[in-house]
C-alpha positions in Angstrom: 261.5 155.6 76.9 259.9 152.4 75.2 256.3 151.2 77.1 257.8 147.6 76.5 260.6 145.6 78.3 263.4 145.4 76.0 265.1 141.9 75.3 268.9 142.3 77.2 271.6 143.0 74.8 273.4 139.5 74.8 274.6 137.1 71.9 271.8 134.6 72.4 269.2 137.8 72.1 271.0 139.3 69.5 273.9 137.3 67.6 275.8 138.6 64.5 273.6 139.6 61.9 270.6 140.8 64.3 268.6 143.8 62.7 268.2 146.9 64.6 264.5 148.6 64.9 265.0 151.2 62.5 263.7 154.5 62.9 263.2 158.1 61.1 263.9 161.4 62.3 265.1 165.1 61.0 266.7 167.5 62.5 265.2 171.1 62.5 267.2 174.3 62.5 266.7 174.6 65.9 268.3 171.6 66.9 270.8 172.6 64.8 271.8 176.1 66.6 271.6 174.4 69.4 274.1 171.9 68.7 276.5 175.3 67.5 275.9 177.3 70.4 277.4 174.5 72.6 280.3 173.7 70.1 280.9 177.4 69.6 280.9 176.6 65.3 278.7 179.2 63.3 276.0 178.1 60.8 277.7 179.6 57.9 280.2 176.5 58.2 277.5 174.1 57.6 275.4 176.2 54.8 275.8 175.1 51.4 274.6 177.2 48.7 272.2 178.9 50.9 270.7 175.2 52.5 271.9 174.2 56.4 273.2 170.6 56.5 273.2 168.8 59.5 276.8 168.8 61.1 278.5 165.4 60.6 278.8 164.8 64.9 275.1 164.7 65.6 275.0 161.8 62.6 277.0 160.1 64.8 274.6 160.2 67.6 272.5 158.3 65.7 273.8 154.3 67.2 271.9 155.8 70.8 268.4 155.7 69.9 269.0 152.8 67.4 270.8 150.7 69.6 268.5 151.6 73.2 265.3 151.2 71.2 266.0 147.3 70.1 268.1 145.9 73.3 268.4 146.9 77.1 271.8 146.7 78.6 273.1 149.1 81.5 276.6 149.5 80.4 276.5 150.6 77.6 280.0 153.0 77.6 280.6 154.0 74.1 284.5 153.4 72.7 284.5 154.6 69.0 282.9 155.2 66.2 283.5 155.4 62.6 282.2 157.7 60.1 282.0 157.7 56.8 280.1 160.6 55.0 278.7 160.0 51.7 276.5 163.6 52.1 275.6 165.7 54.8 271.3 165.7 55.6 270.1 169.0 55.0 268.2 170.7 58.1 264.4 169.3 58.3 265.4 166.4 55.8 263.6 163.0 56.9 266.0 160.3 57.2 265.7 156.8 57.9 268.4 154.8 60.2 268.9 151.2 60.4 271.8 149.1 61.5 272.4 145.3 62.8 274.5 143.5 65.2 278.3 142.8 63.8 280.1 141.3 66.4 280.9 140.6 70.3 284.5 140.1 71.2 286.6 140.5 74.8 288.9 142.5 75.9 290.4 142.7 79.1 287.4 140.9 80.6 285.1 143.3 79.1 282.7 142.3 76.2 281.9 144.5 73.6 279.3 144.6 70.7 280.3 146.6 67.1 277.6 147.7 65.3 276.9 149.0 62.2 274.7 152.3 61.7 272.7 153.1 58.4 271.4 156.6 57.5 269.7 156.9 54.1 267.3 159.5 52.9 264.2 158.3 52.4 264.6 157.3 48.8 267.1 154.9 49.6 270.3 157.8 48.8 272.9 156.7 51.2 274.2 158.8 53.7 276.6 158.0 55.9 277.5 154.5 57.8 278.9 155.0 61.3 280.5 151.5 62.9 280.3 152.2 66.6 281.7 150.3 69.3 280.7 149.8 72.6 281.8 147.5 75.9 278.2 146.0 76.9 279.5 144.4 79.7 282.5 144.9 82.5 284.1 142.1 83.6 283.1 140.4 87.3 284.4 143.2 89.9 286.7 140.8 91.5 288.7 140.3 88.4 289.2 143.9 88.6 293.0 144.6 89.6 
């Protein structure tokens, strides 16, 4: 958890076009087992000529830390994402993730942010892009039906 306070997730903060904090991570071969034990998949499904890539899913994990690191909001409920897969990080490959606002819209009283995720390796190769939606905040409880 960040040692600062985090600017609220809201258009004045954060309007259309509003960078994320980027940030680099890897993902070890531990991690990685981890993720398969849970899922039940083997590691032979995501080896490639004898090198582990990092199962697509846990790419798409990336929006959390990106998104919680820049803005605090308490809703936060995740409705989709959007993958697209350009290649697969191999296991203990640095990557670098970036992303920005797109947009806020309502729907059904609820306002939601899309966002747009960025993994690169670090010499710029793209990745994958993930948009990822997410309601940010409910609508006033006694609008509720």
């Amino acid at each position: 958890m960040p040692t600062t306070t985090l600017p609220p997730l809201n258009e004045e903060n954060a309007p259309a076009g509003t960078p994320l904090n980027t940030y680099e991570t890897s993902w070890s071969r531990e991690m990685i087992e981890q993720y398969l034990a849970r899922t039940g998949e083997s590691l032979a499904a995501y080896t490639l000529d004898g090198r582990l890539r990092v199962p697509p899913v846990i790419l798409l994990g990336c929006y959390a830390r990106l998104i919680h690191e820049t803005f605090f909001y308490e809703t936060g409920v995740h409705t989709s994402s959007d993958l697209t897969l350009r290649r697969l990080p191999f296991e203990g490959e640095t990557v670098r993730v970036s992303g920005a606002i797109g947009e806020y819209f309502e729907k059904n009283g609820n306002i939601y942010v899309r966002f747009s995720v960025v993994i690169r390796s670090l010499d710029g190769e793209p990745l994958a892009e993930v948009g990822h939606v997410s309601i940010y905040k409910f609508r006033p409880k006694h609008d509720r039906a």
